[in-house]
TORKOL-4160 file (C-alpha; in steps of 0.2 Angstrom, whole numbers, padded with zeros to 4 digits, m for minus):
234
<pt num="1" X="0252" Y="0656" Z="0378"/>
<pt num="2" X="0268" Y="0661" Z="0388"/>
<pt num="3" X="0267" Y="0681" Z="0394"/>
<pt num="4" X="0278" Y="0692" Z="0387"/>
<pt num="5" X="0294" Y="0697" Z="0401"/>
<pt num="6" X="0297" Y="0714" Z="0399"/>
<pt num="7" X="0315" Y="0717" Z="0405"/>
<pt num="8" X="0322" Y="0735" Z="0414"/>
<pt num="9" X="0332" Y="0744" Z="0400"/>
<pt num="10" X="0345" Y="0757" Z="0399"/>
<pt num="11" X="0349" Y="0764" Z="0419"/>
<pt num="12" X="0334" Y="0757" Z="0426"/>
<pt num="13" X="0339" Y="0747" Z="0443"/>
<pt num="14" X="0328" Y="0734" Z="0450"/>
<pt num="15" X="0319" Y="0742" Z="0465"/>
<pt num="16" X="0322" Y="0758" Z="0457"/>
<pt num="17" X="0317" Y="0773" Z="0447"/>
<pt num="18" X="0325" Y="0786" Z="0438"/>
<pt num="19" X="0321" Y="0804" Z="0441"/>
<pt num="20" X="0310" Y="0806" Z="0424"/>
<pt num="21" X="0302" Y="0790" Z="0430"/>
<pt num="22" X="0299" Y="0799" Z="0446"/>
<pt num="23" X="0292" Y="0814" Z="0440"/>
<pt num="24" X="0280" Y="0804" Z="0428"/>
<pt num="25" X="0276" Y="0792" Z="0443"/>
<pt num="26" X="0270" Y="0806" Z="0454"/>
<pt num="27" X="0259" Y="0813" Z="0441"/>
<pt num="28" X="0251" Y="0796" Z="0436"/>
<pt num="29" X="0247" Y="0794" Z="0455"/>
<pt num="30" X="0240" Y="0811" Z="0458"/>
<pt num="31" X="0226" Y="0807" Z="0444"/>
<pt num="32" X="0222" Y="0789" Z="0447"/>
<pt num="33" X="0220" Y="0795" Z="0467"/>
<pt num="34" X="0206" Y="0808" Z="0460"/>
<pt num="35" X="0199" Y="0794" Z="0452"/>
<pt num="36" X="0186" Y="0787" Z="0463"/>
<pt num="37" X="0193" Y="0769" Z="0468"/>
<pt num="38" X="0207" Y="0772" Z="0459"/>
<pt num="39" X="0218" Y="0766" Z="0472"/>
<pt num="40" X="0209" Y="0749" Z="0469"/>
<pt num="41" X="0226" Y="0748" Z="0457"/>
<pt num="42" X="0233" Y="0741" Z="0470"/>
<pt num="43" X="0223" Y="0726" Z="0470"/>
<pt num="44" X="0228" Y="0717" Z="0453"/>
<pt num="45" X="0232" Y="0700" Z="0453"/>
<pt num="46" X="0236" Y="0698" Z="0432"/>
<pt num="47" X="0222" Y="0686" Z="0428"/>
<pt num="48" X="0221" Y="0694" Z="0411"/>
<pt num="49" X="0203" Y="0696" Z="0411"/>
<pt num="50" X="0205" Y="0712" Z="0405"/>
<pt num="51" X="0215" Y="0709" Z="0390"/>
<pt num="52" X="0202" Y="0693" Z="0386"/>
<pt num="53" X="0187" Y="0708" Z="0386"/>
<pt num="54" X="0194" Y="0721" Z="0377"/>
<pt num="55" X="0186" Y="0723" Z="0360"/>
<pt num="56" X="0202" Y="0730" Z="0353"/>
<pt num="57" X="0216" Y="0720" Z="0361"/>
<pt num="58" X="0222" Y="0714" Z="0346"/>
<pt num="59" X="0227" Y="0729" Z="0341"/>
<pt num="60" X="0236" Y="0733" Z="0354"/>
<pt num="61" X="0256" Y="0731" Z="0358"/>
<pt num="62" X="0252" Y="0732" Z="0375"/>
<pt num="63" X="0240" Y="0723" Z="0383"/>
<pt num="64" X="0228" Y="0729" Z="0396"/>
<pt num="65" X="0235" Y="0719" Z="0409"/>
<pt num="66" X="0254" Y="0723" Z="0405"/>
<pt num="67" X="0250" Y="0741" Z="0409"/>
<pt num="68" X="0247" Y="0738" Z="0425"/>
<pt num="69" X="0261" Y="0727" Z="0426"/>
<pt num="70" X="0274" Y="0739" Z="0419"/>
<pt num="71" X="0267" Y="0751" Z="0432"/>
<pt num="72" X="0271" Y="0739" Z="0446"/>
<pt num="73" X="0289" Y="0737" Z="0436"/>
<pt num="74" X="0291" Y="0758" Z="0436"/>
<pt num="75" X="0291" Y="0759" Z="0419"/>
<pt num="76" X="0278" Y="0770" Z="0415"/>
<pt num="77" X="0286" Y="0782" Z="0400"/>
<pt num="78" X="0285" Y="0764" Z="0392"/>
<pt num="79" X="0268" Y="0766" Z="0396"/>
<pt num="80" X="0265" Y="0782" Z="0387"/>
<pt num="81" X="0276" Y="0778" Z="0373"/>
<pt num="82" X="0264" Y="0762" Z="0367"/>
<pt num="83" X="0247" Y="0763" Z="0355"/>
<pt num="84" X="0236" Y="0756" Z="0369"/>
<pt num="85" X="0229" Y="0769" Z="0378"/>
<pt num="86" X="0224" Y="0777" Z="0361"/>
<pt num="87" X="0219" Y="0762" Z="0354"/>
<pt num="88" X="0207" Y="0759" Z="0371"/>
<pt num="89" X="0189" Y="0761" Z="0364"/>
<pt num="90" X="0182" Y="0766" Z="0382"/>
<pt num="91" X="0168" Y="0753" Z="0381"/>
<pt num="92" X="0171" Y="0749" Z="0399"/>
<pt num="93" X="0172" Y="0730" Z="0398"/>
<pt num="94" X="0187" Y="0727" Z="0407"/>
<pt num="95" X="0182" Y="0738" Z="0420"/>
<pt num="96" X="0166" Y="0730" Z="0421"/>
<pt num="97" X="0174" Y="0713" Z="0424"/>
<pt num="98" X="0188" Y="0716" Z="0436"/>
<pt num="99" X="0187" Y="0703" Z="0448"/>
<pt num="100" X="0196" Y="0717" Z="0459"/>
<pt num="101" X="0186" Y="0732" Z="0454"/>
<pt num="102" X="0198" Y="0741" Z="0445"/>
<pt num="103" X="0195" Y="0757" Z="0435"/>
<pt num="104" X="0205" Y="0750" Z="0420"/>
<pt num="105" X="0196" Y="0762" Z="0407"/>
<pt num="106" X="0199" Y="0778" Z="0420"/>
<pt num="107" X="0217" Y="0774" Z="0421"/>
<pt num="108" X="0220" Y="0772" Z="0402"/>
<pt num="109" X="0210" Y="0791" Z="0403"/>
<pt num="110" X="0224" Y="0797" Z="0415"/>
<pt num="111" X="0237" Y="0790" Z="0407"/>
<pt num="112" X="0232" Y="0798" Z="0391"/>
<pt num="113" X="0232" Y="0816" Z="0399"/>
<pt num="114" X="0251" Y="0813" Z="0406"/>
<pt num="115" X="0254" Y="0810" Z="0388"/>
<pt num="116" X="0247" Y="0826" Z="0380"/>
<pt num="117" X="0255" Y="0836" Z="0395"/>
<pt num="118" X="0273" Y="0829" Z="0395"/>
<pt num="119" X="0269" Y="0826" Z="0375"/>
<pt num="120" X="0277" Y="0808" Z="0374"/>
<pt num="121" X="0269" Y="0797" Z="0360"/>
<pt num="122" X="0271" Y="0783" Z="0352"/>
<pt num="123" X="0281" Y="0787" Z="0335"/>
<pt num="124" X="0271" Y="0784" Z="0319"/>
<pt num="125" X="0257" Y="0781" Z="0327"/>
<pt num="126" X="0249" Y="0801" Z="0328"/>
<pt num="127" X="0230" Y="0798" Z="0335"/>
<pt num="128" X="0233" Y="0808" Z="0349"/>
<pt num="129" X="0232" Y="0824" Z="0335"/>
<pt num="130" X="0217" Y="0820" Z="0332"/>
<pt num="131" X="0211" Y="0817" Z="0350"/>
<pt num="132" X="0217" Y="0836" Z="0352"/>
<pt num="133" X="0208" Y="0842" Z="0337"/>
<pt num="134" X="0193" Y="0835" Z="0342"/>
<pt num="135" X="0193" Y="0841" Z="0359"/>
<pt num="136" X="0197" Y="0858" Z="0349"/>
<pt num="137" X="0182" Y="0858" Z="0338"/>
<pt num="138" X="0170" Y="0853" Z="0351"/>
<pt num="139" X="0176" Y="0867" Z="0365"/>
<pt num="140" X="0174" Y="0880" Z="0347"/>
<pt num="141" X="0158" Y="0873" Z="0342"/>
<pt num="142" X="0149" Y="0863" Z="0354"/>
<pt num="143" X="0149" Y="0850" Z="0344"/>
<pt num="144" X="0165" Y="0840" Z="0332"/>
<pt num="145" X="0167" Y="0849" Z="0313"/>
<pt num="146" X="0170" Y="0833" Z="0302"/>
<pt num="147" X="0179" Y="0844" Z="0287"/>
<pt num="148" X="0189" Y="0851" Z="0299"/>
<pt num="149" X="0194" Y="0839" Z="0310"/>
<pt num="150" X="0199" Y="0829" Z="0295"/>
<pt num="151" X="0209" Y="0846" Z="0289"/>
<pt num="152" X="0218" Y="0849" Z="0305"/>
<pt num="153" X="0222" Y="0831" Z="0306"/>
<pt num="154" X="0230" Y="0827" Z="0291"/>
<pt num="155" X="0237" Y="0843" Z="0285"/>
<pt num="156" X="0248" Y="0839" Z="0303"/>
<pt num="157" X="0250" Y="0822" Z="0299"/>
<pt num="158" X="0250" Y="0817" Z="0281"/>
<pt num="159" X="0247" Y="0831" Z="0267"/>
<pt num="160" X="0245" Y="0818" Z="0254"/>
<pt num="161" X="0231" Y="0806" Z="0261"/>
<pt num="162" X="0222" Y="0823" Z="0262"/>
<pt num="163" X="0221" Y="0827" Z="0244"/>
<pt num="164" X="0219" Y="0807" Z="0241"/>
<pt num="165" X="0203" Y="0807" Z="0252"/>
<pt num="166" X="0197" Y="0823" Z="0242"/>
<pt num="167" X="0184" Y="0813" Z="0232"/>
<pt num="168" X="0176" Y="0803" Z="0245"/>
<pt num="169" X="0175" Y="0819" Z="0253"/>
<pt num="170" X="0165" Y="0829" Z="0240"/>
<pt num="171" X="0152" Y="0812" Z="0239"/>
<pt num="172" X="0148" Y="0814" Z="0257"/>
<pt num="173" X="0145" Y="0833" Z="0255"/>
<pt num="174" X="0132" Y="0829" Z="0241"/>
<pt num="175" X="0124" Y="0816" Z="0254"/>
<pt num="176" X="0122" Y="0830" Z="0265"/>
<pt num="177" X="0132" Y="0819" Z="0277"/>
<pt num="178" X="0146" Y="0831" Z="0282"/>
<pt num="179" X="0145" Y="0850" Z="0282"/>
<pt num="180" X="0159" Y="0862" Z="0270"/>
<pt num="181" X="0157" Y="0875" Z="0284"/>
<pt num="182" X="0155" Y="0872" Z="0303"/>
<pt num="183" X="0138" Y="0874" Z="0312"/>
<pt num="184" X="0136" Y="0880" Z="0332"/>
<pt num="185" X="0126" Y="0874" Z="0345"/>
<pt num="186" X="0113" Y="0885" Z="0351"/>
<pt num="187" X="0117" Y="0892" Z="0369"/>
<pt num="188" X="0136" Y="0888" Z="0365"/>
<pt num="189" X="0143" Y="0899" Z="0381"/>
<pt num="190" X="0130" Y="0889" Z="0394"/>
<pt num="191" X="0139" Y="0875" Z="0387"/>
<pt num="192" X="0157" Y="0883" Z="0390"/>
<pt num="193" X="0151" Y="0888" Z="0408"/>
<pt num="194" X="0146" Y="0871" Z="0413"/>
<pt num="195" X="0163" Y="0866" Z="0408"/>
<pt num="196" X="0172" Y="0879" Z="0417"/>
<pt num="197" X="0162" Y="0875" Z="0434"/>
<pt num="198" X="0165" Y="0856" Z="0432"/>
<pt num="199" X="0184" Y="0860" Z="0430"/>
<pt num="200" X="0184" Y="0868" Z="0448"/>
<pt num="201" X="0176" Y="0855" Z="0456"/>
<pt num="202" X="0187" Y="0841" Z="0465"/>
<pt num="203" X="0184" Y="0826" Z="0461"/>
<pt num="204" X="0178" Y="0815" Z="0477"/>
<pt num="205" X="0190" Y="0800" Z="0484"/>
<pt num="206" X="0188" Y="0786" Z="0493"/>
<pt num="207" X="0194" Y="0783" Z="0509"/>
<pt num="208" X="0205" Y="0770" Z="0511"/>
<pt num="209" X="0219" Y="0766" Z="0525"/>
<pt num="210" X="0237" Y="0776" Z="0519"/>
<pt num="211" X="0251" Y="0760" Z="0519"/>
<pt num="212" X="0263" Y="0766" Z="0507"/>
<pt num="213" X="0280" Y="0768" Z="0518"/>
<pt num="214" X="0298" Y="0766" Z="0505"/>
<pt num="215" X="0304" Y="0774" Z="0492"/>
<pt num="216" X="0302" Y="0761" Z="0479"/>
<pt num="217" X="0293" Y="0754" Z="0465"/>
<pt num="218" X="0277" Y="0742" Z="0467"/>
<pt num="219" X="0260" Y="0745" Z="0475"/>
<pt num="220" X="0264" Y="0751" Z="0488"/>
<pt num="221" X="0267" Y="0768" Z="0478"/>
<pt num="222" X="0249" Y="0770" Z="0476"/>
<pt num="223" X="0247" Y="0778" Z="0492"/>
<pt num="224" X="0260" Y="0790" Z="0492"/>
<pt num="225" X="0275" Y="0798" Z="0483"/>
<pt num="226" X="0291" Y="0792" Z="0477"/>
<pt num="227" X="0305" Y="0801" Z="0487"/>
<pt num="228" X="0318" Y="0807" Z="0477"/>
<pt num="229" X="0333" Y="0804" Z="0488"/>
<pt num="230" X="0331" Y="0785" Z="0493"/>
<pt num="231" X="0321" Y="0778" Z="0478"/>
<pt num="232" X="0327" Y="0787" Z="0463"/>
<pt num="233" X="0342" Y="0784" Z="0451"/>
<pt num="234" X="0351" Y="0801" Z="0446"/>
C-alpha cells in the first residue's frame, strides 16, 4: 500500500513554521518533555507498527504513525484538527510495541489537552464535548452521571437525537442500569484533594543530552524551542 504524502498548504514554507505553528509547537513540546521519555519522539523511524496495532485505526483519518510525521513536517494544527486523537482508545498497544519506545498513547493525551485549551477540533466530529462532560461529572460527583452526561452532550450537540434516544432511555431506567438522579461518592472532598495535590506535583523527566541547536522544523525541535525570528514565517 503506498503512504499517503501530506503536502505544506497555504503559507507554510519547507523548513519553516508560521507563528501560530510556533506557538502550538512550543506548547506540544513543553508537554511531551513532562512526559517521562517523551523525548523518545525523537527516535521514530515510521515502521507503522503503530498504526498495524491500533485497535481503532480504521477509524481513523490519521494514522498513528502520520502524527508523528506531521509533527516532524510542523504541521501540528493539522494535527489537532483530525479525529485521531479522540478516536485513540488508550489501550496502549502501539506504545507497547514501539520498537523505539515511544510514548505514543501519552502523546495522543498531550495533543488532546492543546486541543481543549486553544479549542481546535475537528468539524463534525464533537466527542471532545463529551470528553469535557465527563471530566465534569466525575470532578462534581466522584464518579460519571450517565443521564447527564448523555443530556449535557446532546442538548450541545444534537437536540433531536436526544429526544429520539428517550425510549431506550426509560428501558434502562426500569433495568435499574442508569440512575434519573446523580449519586456521590462517599468521602467526595478526599477525592478532590488528591487531585488538587497531584496537580502541583511536577512531573519527573529523564535526562537526556540537550542537541537541539536551529530554528527549524524536525526533531531536533524536541529538545528545545522554535525561535520566533529565524525559524517562523510572519
Amino acid at each position: 500500500m503506498t503512504p499517503k504524502i501530506v503536502l505544506p498548504v497555504g503559507n507554510h514554507k519547507p523548513g519553516m513554521v508560521t507563528r501560530k505553528e510556533a506557538e502550538l509547537r512550543s506548547a506540544f513540546l513543553a508537554q511531551v518533555l513532562d512526559i517521562p521519555g517523551g523525548e523518545k519522539i525523537n527516535r521514530c523511524i515510521q515502521c507503522g507498527t503503530c498504526s498495524g496495532s491500533c485497535p481503532v485505526s480504521y477509524a481513523m483519518d490519521l494514522q498513528p504513525r502520520e502524527i508523528i510525521a506531521l509533527f516532524r513536517a510542523g504541521l501540528i494544527e493539522k494535527i489537532l484538527q483530525s479525529r485521531t486523537i479522540w478516536i485513540c482508545a488508550s489501550c496502549y498497544q502501539c506504545a507497547s510495541r514501539c520498537p523505539s519506545g515511544i510514548k505514543i498513547t501519552d502523546i495522543m493525551y498531550a495533543l488532546k489537552r492543546i486541543a481543549m485549551e486553544r479549542k481546535i477540533y475537528p468539524d463534525q466530529f464533537p466527542v471532545y464535548a463529551l470528553s469535557s462532560k465527563f471530566v465534569n461529572n466525575v470532578n462534581r460527583y466522584g464518579r460519571n452521571y450517565e443521564i447527564g452526561l448523555m443530556m449535557q452532550f446532546y442538548l450541545k450537540t444534537d437536540p433531536l437525537r436526544l429526544l429520539r434516544m428517550a425510549p431506550m432511555g426509560l428501558k434502562l431506567m426500569k433495568l435499574g442500569r442508569i440512575s434519573l438522579r446523580p449519586k456521590r461518592i462517599r468521602a467526595l472532598k478526599d477525592i478532590r484533594k488528591i487531585i488538587a495535590k497531584a496537580d502541583t506535583f511536577s512531573v519527573p523527566r529523564e535526562i537526556h543530552k540537550k542537541e537541539y541547536v536551529e530554528g527549524m522544523i524536525g526533531y531536533r525541535a524536541v529538545d528545545g524551542e522554535v525561535p520566533i525570528q529565524s525559524g517562523v514565517v510572519r
